[in-house]
C-alpha positions in Angstrom: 28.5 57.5 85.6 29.5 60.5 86.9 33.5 60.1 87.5 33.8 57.2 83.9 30.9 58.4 81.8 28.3 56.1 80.6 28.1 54.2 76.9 26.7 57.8 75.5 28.4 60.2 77.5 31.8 61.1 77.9 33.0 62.2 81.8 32.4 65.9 83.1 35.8 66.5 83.6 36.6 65.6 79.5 33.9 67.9 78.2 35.3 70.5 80.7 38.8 70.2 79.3 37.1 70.1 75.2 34.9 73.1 76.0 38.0 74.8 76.8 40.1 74.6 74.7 37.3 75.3 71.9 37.0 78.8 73.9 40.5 79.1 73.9 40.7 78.8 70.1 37.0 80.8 69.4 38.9 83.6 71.9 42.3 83.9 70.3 43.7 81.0 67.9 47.1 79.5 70.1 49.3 77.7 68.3 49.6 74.9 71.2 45.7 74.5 72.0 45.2 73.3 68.4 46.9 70.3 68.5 46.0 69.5 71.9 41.5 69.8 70.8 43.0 67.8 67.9 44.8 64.7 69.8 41.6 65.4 72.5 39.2 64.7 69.1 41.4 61.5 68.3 41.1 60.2 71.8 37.2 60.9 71.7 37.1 58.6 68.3 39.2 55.8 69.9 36.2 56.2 73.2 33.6 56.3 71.3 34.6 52.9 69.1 35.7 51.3 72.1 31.8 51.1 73.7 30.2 47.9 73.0 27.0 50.3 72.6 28.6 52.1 69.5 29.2 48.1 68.0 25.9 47.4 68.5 24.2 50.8 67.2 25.9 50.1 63.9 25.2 46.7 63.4 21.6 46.8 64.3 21.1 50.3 63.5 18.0 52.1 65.5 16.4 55.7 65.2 17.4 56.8 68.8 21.1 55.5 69.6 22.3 55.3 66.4 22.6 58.9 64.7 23.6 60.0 68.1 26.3 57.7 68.1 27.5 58.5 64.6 27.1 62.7 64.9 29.4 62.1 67.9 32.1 60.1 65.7 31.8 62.0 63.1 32.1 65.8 65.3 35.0 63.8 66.9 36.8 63.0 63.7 36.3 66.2 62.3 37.9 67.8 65.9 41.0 65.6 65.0 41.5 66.0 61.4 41.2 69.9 62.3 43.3 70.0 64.9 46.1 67.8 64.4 46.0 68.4 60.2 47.0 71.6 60.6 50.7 72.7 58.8 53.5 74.4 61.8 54.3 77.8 60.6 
């Protein structure tokens, strides 16, 4: 769990790389990190739909897994749409 993750958490070294580059871009907006938290986000929504525990957390929707599951998706698709939507100067 540790080195791959588990079905509700991503690896250490991942979230190490995301909280990065979100400091990077709090810190001082770089034109190259953007993209790169943006095509992180995308990966992180192809992840999370890949887990058989996301398939079943939507079709037999609980209280605990399932808003979990779909914060996570939705944070994840709003880290790509941000980061990769945005125009090249």
């Amino acid at each position: 769990m540790w080195t791959i993750g588990s079905g509700l958490a991503t690896p250490w070294r991942t979230l190490a790389v995301n909280a990065a580059g979100i400091a990077l871009l709090v810190a001082r907006p770089r034109p190259r990190v953007t993209p790169a938290v943006g095509w992180l986000g995308a990966l992180s929504i192809f992840g999370i739909s890949w887990e058989r525990s996301t398939r079943e957390s939507f079709r037999h929707p609980d209280r605990e897994t399932t808003p979990l599951i779909a914060s996570g998706l939705a944070l994840s698709i709003a880290m790509a749409l941000l980061g990769l939507g945005q125009k090249r100067r």
